[in-house]
Phi, psi and omega in degrees: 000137169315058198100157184253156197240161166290143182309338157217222186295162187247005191217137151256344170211134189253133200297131199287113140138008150337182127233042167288139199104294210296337201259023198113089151011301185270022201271150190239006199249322199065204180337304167308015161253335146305356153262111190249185162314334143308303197268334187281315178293325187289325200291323181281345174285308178342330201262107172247323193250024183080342196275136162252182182204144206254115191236052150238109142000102156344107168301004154267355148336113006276312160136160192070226201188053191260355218214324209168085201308329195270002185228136198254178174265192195261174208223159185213103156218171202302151138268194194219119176263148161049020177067015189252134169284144183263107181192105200061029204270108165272149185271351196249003179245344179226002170220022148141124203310146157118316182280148187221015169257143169242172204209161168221157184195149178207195168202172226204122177234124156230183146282133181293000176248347071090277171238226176315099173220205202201122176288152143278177156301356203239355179284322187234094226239208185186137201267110193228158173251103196278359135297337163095010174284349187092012188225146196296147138267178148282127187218177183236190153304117195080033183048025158302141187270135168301105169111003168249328194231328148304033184312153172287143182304359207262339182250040174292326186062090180072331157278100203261012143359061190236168175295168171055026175265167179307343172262010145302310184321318180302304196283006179269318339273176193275105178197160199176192183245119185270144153233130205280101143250099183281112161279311180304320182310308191279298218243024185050217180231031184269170175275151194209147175229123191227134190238187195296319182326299164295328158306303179339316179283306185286329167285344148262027110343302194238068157033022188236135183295137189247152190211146134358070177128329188286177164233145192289136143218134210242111150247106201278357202071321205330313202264352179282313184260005162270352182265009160244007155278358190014079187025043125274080213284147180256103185314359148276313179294330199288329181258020169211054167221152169049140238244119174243160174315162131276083217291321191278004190297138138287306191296330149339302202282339225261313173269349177293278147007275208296334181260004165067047168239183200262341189188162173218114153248156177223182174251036150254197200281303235222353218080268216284140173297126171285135188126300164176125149287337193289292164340306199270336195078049179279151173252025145239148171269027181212060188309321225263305196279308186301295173301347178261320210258323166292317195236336179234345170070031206241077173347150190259131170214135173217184203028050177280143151262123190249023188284301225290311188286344181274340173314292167284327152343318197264313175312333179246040170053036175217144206248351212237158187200151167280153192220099182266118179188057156327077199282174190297155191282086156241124197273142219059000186270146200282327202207154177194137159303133165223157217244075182301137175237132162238128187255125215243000000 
């Protein structure tokens, strides 16, 4: 686990429809405990024909900052030896006559959300009063407190550590039996707000058992249409298209719970419609994020590209995959691009 934690509980009360507690006072994975060795071993039968299939986006994807004002696409330049950038950097002109190898080197600024990535629990808190004083704190999943044990990198001071960072995920890693809910197939690529009645409908549609331990992956085209905006995006169309939860479902979130899977990725901006909660007088504006990230501990994954694997899914009569996705070991980071492979 990431940064250290106190020796004992950090909450005397806990938000009603929680699991906070249940995996371990000190626990950082949530859900991702429902993938056990058992589950993991049913997830390698899945690989039948050999195949894989790459469910990330290019990470200049979508391009500008038409989706999310505060987040940029990625920046790439050489680094620098000897004061020369290394980049087609010959060794016999700066470290000594006779070497005849060049070399390139960079380094890379980005938003860790950016494009195909994966939320941490440190992404989406929520203000409760978890002591029982009559006063809210700001907290996260399993009561970690916001400015205490949740800090900004700037105030860790020598250490970018932190609880709740995206490299638990890493260090678990993150790999299961992925399943497929094509939204784009049943309901197309209009904008749709879909709630359990509509999963319902697709999963006995398509026949498929959801178990324990899997991860959801929701495909709507969102991310097929934004790699045919070739990072132009069109800001109107992009926040009215193609169908996400509706986070404001109770009974949606009720099965979400109820069914014990381990992570839900989509290929759209958020999972979830952003908005509304708002809409709705919810008292979160991401309720689909409070509840998977706040209350349950059930990892986020978005803009994934999922057509080229549903395509083919549905071509063979099949809904389930082996799934590998791992985000970066970077410690403490609230969020990180990844590059899921699924075998198939």
């Amino acid at each position: 686990m990431s940064g250290s934690t106190p020796a004992v509980r950090r909450w005397s009360r806990r938000p009603e429809g929680s699991n906070w507690g249940e995996f371990g006072d000190d626990d950082q994975l949530g859900s991702l405990n429902y993938i056990t060795p058992e589950t993991l071993r049913n997830a390698a039968s899945e690989i039948v024909e050999g195949l894989s299939f790459c469910l990330s986006l290019p990470l200049d994807y979508p391009g500008g900052s038409a989706l999310a004002p505060h987040r940029f696409p990625p920046t790439l330049r050489a680094t620098r030896r000897h004061g020369q950038p290394f980049f087609n950097y010959r060794f016999g002109l700066h470290e000594g006559p006779g070497f005849r190898d060049v070399g390139c080197d960079d380094v890379v600024t980005l938003c860790t959300q950016y494009s195909t990535q994966w939320d941490s629990f440190a992404h989406i808190g929520h203000e409760f009063d978890v002591d029982g004083d009559g006063v809210a704190e700001l907290c996260y999943y399993n009561g970690f407190l916001g400015g205490r044990d949740i800090r900004s990198p700037e105030e860790r001071h020598g250490s970018i550590a932190m609880p709740l960072g995206i490299d638990n995920f890493a260090a678990r890693p993150i790999q299961g039996r992925g399943v497929m809910i094509d939204f784009a197939h049943h309901f197309g690529r209009e904008f749709r707000n879909v709630g359990y009645a509509e999963l319902c409908e697709v999963l006995e549609r398509d026949r498929i058992l959801v178990r324990p331990g899997d991860i959801l992956c929701i495909h709507t085209g969102f991310a097929s249409e934004l790699l045919a905006m070739n990072r132009q995006v069109d800001r109107e169309r992009v926040h009215r298209m193609c169908a996400a939860l509706n986070g404001t479902d109770t009974r949606l979130l009720g099965w979400i719970t109820e069914s014990r899977i381990s992570a839900i990725a989509a290929d759209n901006y958020a999972v979830e419609r952003i908005g509304l909660g708002s809409d709705a007088g919810a008292e979160s504006y991401v309720p689909l994020h409070y509840h998977c990230l706040f209350l349950r501990g059930i990892p986020l994954g978005e803009l994934w590209h999922l057509s080229d694997l549903a395509v083919w899914l549905r071509a063979n009569g099949r809904h389930s995959f082996m799934l590998t996705a791992p985000p970066l070991r970077l410690p403490g980071a609230v969020g990180s691009p990844v590059t899921p492979v699924a075998n198939v």
